[in-house]
C-alpha positions in Angstrom: 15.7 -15.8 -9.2 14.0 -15.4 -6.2 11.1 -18.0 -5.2 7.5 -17.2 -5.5 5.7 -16.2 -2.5 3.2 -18.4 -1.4 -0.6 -17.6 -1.8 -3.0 -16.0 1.3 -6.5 -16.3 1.1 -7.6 -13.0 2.1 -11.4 -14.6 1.9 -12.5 -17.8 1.0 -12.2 -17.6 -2.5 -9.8 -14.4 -3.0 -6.0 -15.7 -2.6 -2.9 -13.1 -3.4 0.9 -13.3 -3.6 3.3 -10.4 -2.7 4.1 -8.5 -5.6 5.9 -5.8 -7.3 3.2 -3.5 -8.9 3.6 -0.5 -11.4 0.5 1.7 -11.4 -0.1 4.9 -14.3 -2.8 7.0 -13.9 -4.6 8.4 -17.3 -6.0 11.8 -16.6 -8.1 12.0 -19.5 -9.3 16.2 -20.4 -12.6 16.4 -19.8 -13.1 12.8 -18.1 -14.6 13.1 -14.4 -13.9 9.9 -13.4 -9.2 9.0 -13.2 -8.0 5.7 -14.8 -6.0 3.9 -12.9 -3.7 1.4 -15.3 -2.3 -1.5 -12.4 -0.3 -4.3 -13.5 1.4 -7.1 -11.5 4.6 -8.7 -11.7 5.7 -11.6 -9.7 9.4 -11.3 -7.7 10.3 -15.0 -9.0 10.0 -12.8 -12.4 12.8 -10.0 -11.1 16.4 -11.4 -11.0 18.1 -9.6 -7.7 20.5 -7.3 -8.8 23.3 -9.0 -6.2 22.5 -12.1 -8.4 22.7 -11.1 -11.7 24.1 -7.7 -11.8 22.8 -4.8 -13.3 23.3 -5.3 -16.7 20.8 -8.7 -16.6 18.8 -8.6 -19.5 15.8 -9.4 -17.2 16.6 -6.3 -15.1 16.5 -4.2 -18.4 13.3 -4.3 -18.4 12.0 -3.2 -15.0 14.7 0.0 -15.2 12.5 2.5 -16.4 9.1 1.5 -14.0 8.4 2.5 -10.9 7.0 -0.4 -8.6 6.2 -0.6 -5.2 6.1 -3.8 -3.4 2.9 -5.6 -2.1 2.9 -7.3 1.2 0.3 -9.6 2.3 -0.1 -9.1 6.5 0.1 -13.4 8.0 -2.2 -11.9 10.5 0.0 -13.7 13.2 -0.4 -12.3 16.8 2.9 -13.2 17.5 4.0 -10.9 14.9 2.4 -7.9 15.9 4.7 -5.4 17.2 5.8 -2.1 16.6 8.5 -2.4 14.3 8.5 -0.6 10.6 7.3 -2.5 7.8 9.3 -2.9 5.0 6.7 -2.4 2.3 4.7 0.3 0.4 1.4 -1.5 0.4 0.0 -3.9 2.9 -2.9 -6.4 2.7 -5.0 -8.0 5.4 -7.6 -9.6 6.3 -10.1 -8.7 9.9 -10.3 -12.2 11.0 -12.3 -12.4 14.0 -11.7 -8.5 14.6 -13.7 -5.5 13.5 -12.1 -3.9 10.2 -11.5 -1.0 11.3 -9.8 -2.1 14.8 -7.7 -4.4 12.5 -6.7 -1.4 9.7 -5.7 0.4 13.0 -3.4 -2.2 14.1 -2.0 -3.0 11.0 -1.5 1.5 10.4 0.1 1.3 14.2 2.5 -1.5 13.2 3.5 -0.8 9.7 4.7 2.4 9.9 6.7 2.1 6.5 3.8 1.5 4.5 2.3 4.5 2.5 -1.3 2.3 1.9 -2.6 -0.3 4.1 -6.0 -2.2 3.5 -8.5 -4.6 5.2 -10.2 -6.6 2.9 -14.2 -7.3 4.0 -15.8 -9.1 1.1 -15.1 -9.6 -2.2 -16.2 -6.3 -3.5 -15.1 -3.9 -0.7 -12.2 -3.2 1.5 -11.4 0.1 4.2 -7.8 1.9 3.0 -5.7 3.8 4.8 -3.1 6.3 2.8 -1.0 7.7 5.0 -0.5 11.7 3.7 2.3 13.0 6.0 4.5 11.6 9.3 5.3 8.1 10.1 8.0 6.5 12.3 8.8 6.8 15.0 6.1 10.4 15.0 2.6 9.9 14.7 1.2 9.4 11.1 -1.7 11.3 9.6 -3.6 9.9 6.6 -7.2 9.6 5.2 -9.5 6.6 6.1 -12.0 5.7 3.6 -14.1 2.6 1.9 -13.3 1.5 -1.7 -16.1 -0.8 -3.2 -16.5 -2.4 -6.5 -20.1 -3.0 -8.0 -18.7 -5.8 -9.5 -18.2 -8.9 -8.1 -15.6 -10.2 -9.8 -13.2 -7.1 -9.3 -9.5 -6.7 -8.0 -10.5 -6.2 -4.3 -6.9 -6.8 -3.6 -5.8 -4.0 -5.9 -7.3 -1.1 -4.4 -4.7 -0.2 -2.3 -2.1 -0.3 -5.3 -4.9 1.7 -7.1 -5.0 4.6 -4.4 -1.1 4.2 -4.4 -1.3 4.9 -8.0 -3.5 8.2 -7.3 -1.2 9.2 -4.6 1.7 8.8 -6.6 0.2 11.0 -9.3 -1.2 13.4 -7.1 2.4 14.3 -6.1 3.5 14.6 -9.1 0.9 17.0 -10.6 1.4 18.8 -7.4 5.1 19.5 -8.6 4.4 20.2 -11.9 2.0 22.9 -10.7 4.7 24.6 -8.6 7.4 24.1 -10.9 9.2 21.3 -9.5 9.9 23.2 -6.4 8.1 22.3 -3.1 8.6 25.1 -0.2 9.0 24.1 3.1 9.2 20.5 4.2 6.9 19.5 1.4 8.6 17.0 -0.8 7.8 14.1 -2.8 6.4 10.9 -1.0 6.5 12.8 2.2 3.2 15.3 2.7 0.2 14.3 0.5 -1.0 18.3 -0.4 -5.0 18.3 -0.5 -7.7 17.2 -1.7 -8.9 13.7 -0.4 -9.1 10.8 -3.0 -11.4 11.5 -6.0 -15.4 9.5 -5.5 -14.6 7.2 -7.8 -11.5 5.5 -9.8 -11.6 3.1 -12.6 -8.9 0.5 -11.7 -8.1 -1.5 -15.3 -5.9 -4.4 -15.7 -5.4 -6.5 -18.2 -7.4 -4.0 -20.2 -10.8 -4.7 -18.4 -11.3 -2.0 -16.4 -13.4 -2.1 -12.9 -14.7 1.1 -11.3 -15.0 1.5 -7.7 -16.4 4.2 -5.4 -14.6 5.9 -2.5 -16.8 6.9 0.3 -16.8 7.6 3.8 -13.4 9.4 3.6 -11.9 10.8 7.1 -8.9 12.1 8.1 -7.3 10.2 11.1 -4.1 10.4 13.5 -2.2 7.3 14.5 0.1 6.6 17.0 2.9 4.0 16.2 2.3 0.7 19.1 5.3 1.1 21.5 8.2 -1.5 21.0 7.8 -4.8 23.0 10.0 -4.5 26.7 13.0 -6.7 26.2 13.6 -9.3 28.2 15.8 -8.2 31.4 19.8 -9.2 31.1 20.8 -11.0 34.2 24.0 -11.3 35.8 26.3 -14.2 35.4 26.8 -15.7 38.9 30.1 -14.3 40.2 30.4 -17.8 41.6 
């Protein structure tokens, strides 16, 4: 089994571990406002499939869900470089940058992930889904704010939340068309419109937490240039 990450305080007081997350979205007839149904499961908890083969009786039970894996950004400067991220959802915190400056240069460095948020206080924290493009092209994706009225919400699961929306989004989309997207529209590729709904209750562990979406923009992001290698020098014919 694989070993538990270790915990990053985000805030003082609100402290996460990378995670595998499965998100379902109840779209309730006649209900304004989406559910979205997040649960977490730990990767000590998920045997590797080199390790205990396919057939593990662990294993069984994640076949049929569909996670995606959430990374927690060390915030190291040495770190921050242009190559693609590795995971679907990234966290972070501003540090002593603004939040937006830092969601820009976490969206210019992770180019892999599809949801990237900046925590700023224990209730609120600016997202970025990225709807279409991504490395090595520019990405395009909506900016917003996501805040809780409670103080004792998820913050750190509003990005999985919006990943859950997105996810969900595409696949009504299909549905719609009949399981056919034309042109280079396809799944997990090109988020079709609208924006994210004005609200979304988030519930896990049945207690459910509504938050409110505001201040939603579209933006256009570059991915940061590589670092310049360092230059090869000669052997001394002597």
């Amino acid at each position: 089994m694989r070993e538990a990450p270790q915990p990053h305080a985000l805030l003082p007081g609100v402290s996460v571990r990378a995670c595998q997350v499965h998100t379902h979205v109840a779209a309730a007839p006649g209900e304004p406002v989406l559910q979205v149904h997040v649960t977490r499961y730990g990767f000590e908890t998920r045997p590797n499939l080199w390790e205990d083969g396919p057939t593990g009786r662990l294993q069984t039970l994640f076949d049929g869900l569909e996670l995606h894996t959430m990374a927690v950004e060390p915030l190291d400067p040495m770190k921050q470089t242009g190559t693609p991220g590795s995971a679907e959802v990234v966290l972070g915190a501003p540090g002593d940058l603004p939040p937006l400056l830092m969601l820009d240069r976490l969206c210019r460095r992770r180019t892999a992930a599809r949801v990237i948020a900046v925590v700023t206080s224990r209730r609120a924290a600016v997202v970025w889904v990225r709807a279409g493009g991504g490395f090595p092209n520019p990405a395009s994706g909506y900016t917003m704010t996501v805040t809780c009225d409670e103080p004792a919400g998820p913050v750190e699961l509003y990005a999985s939340a919006l990943y859950g929306w997105m996810s969900w989004w595409y696949e009504t989309v299909l549905e719609l068309r009949g399981g056919e997207v034309p042109g280079e529209l396809s799944p997990m590729r090109e988020l079709p419109p609208p924006p994210p709904p004005d609200e979304v209750d988030i519930l896990e562990a049945w207690r459910s937490y509504r938050v409110r979406i505001t201040d939603i923009h579209w933006e256009t992001r570059h991915p940061l240039p590589e670092p310049p290698r360092p230059h090869s020098i000669d052997p001394d014919p002597e």
